[in-house]
C-alpha positions in Angstrom: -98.9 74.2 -77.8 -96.5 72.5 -75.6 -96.5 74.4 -73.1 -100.2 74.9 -73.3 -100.7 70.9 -72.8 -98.3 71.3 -69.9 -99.7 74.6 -67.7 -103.4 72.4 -68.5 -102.3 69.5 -66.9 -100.3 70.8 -63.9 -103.8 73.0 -63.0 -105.4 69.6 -63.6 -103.2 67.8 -61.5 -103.5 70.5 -58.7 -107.2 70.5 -58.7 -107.7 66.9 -58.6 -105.0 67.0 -55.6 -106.5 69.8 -54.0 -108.5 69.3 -50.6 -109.4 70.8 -47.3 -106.5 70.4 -45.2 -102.9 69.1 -47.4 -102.8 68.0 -51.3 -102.8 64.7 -52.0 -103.7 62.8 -55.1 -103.8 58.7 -54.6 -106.2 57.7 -51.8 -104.9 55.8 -49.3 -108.5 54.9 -47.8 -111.8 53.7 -49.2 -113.1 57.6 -48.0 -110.0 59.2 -50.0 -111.3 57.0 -52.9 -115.3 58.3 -52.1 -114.1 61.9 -52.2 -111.8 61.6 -55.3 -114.1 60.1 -57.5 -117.7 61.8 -56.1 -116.4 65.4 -55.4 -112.9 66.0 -57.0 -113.3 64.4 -60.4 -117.2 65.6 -60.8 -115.6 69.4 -60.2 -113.0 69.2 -61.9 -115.0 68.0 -65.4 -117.8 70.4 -64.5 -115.1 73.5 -64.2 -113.7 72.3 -67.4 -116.6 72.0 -69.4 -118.3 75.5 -68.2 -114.9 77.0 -69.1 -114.9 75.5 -72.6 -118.6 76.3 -73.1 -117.9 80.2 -72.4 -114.8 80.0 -74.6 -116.1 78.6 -77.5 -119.4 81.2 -77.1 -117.6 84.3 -76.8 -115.0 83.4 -79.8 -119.0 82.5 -82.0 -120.3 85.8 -80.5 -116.7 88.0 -81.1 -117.1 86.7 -84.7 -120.4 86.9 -86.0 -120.9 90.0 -84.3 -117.4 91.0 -85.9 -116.7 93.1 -82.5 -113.8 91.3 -79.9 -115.5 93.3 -76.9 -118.9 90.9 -76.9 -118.7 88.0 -74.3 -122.2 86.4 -73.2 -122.1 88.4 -70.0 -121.3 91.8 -71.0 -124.4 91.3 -73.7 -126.8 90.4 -71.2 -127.0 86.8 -72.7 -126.0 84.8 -68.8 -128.4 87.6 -67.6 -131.4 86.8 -69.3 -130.4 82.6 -68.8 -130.5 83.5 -65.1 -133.6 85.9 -65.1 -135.9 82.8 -66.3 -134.5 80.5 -64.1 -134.7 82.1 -60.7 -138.0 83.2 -62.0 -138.8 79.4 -62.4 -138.0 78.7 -58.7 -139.8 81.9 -57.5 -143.2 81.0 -59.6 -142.8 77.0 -59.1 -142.6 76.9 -62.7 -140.5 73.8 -62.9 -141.5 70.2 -63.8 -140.5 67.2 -61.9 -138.2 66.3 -64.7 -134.2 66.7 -64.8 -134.6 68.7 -68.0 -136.8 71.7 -66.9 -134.2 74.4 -65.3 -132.0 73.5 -68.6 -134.8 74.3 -71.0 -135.8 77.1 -69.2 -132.1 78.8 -68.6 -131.8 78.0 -72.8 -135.0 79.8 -73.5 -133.9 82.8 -71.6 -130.3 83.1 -73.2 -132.3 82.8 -76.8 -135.0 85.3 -75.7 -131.6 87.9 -74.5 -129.9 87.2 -77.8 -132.6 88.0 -80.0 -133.5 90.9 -78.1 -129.7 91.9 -78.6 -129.8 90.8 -81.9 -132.6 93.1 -82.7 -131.6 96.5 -80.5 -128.0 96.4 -82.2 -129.7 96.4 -85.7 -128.3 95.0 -88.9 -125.1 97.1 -88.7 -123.9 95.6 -85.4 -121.9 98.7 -84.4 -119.5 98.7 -81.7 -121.1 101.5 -79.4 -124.7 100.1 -80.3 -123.9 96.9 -79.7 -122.3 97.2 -76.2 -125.2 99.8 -75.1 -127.8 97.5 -76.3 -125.8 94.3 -74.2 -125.4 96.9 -71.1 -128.9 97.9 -70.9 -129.6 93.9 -71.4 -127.3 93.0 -68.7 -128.7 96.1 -66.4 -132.3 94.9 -67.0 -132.1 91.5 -65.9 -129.7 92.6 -63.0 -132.6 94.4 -62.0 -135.7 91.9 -62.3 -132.5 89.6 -60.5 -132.6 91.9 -57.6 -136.4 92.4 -57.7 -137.0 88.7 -57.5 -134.0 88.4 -54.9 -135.6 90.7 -52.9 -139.1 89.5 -52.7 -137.9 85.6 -52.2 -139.7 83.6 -50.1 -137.1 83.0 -46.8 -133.4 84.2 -46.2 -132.4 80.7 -47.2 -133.8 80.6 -50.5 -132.2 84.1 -50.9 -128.6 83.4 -49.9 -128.9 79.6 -51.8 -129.7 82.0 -55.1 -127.6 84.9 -54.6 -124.5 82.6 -54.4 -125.6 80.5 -57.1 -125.7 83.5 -59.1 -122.1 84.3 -58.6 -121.1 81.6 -60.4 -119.6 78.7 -58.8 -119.0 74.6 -58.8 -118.6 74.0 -55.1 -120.7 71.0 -53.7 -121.6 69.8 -57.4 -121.6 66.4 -58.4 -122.5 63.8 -61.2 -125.7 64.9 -62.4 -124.3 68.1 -62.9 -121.9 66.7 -65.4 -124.7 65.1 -67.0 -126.7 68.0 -67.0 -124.0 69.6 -68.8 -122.0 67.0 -71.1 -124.7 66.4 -73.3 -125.7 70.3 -74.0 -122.0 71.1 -74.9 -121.5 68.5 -77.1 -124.9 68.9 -78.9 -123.9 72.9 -79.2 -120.0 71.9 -80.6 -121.3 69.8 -82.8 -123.9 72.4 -84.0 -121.2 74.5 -84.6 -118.6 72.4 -86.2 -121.4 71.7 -88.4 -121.7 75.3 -89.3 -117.7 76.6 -88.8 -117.5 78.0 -92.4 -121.0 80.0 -91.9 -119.0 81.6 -88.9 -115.8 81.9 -91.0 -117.8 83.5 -93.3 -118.3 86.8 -90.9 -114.9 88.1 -92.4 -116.5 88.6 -95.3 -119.9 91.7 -95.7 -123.5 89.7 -94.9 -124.5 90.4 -98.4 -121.9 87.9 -99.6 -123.3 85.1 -97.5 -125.9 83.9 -100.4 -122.7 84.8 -103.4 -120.5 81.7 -101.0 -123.7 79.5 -101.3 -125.2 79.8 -97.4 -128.9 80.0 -96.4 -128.1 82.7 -94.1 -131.6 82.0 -91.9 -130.9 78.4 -91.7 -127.5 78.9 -90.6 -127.8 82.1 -88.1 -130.7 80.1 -86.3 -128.1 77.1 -86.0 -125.7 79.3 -84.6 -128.2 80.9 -82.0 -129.4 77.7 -81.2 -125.5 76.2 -80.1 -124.9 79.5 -78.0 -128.1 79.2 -76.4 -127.1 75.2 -76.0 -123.9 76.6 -73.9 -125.0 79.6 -72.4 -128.4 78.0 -70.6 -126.4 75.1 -69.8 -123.3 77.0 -68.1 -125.6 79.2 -66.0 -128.1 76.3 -64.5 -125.2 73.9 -63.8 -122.7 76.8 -62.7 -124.8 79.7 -62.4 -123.0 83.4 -63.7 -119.2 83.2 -64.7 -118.5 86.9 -66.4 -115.4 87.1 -68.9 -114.0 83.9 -69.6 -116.0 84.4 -73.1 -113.8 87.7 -73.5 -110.7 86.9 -72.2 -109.9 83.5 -73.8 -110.5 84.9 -77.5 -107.7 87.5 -76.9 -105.5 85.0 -75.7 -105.6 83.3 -78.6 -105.0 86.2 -80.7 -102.1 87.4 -78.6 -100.0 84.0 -79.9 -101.0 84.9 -83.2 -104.1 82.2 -84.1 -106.5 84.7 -86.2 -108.1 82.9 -88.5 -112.1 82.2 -87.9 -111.9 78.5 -87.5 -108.8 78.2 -85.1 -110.2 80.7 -83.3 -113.1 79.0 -82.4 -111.3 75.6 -80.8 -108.7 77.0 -79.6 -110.4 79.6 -77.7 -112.6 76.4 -76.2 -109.5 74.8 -75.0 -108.2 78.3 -73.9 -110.9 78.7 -72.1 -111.3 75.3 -69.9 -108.2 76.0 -69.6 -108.5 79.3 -67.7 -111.3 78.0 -65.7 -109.9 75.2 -64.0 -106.6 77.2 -62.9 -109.4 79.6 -61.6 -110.8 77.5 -59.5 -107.5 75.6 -58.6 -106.8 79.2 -57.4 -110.5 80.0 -55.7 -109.3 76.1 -54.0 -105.8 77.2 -52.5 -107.1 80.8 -51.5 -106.6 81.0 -47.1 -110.9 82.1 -47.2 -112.6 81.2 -44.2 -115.2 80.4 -46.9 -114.5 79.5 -50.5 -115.0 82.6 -52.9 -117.5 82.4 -55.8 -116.0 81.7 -59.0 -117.7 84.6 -60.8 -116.4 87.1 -58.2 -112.3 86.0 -59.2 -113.2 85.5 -63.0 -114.3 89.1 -62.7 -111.4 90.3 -60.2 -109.1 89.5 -63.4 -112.1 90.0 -66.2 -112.5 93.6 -65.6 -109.0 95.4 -65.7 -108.4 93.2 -68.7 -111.5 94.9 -70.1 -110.4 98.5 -69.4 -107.3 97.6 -70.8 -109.2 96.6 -73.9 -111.3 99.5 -74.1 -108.4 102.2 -73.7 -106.6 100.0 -76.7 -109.6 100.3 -78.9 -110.0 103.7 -78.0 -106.6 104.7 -78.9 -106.4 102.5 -81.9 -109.7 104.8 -83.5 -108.1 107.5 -82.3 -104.7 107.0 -84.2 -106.8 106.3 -87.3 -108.8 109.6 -87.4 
């Protein structure tokens, strides 16, 4: 934990510090100070708070689901959050009110869950459950390029293709706004129902034998992970695998049980994010590479690896 605390805050410390030309940290001028406290600081929380929203859903998702290979992106939840929203811009469905692309990007991760939720089926099967989340993920990929395609100038098309690689460049306050409230509604959601997610260890038709209303609860849960899903994808648009890999992190130091899992892959995750983007910061780019595209650079071989492990693992036990 130690040494957790203290990789966190030297990423911290280099993100804050990190600028255009050399790293500094205490502004020397009134502009230093504009800078530090309107672009540094707003990114920095933002980063952090998308990275512990993805966390904390993939560790819910990994659990209920009982499979450690789901992750909001790989089941076509961020897809079907992003669908509605760009569909929103494209049709002018949006009301002159703050609220409306959050709303609308929550609606479309609940509509891509319960579409999972009900191609899986009640079993919840490993190769069902990634086949259903694949041909999710594919389909709103598709309608994405569809609506990409058919936008209305080339600069509403580039401002939503790189928005949809996921990234916290040029955000500010009200992005922080947008997002603090969602992600603490949706933790507290799901502190509220942490044993009904513990509970997964156990067969569903136990749930009612340890004294849960299993609709009750399961819509809570959905609810919260629609609460951090929408939210991450209109504040920061699609950031693949931070929901998988910070899970397996945890479990590689030895945290297992349910409940631990949960926070710890939250903290794991902002965690991961912000020395993501302290890296995407430091990178010699002409121009600044989208978040999405690095957290996928290291998302995808970790994946494979994952895969080939589970692979051999059911092979050694036939």
């Amino acid at each position: 934990m130690t040494l957790f605390i203290v990789l966190t805050s030297c990423f911290a410390v280099l993100h804050l510090g990190s600028g255009d030309s050399t790293w500094w940290l205490w502004p020397s001028t009134a502009l230093d100070a504009q800078i530090l406290m309107d672009i540094r600081w707003p990114r920095l929380l933002l980063v952090c708070l998308n990275g512990i929203a993805l966390g904390l859903a993939g560790a819910v998702i990994q659990t209920i689901f009982r499979n450690p290979l789901a992750e909001p992106g790989i089941i076509g939840i961020s897809s079907g959050a992003a669908l509605v929203v760009v569909s929103a811009l494209y049709f002018g469905w949006i009301l002159p009110t703050a609220w409306s692309l959050p709303v609308l990007g929550m609606a479309g991760a609940l509509g891509a869950f319960g579409l999972l939720w009900v191609l899986a089926g009640r079993s919840l099967q490993t190769i069902r459950l990634l086949l259903a989340g694949v041909a999710i993920a594919a389909l709103g990929s598709a309608l994405l390029a569809l609506i990409l395609s058919l936008a209305p100038n080339p600069f509403a098309f580039q401002e939503w293709t790189l928005w949809l690689m996921g990234s916290v460049a040029n955000r500010g306050w009200e992005h922080v706004l947008l997002m603090l409230p969602s992600t603490c509604i949706a933790v507290s959601i799901l502190f509220w129902q942490r044993h009904f997610i513990s509970a997964h260890v156990f067969a569903s038709s136990q749930f009612a034998v340890l004294g849960f209303n299993h609709h009750r609860a399961q819509v809570a849960v959905l609810f919260g992970l629609t609460l951090l899903v929408g939210a991450s994808v209109v504040s920061a648009g699609m950031i693949g695998f931070i929901g998988l890999i910070a899970p397996h992190l945890v479990r590689l130091v030895g945290i297992h049980r349910p409940r631990a899992l949960l926070w710890w892959s939250a903290a794991v995750g902002g965690s991961c994010l912000v020395a993501v983007d302290t890296i995407v910061m430091w990178l010699p780019t002409r121009q600044e590479l989208p978040l999405g595209v690095i957290t996928a650079l290291f998302g995808a071989p970790i994946l494979l690896y994952l895969l080939h492990r589970f692979a051999a693992r059911e092979a050694g036990h036939a």
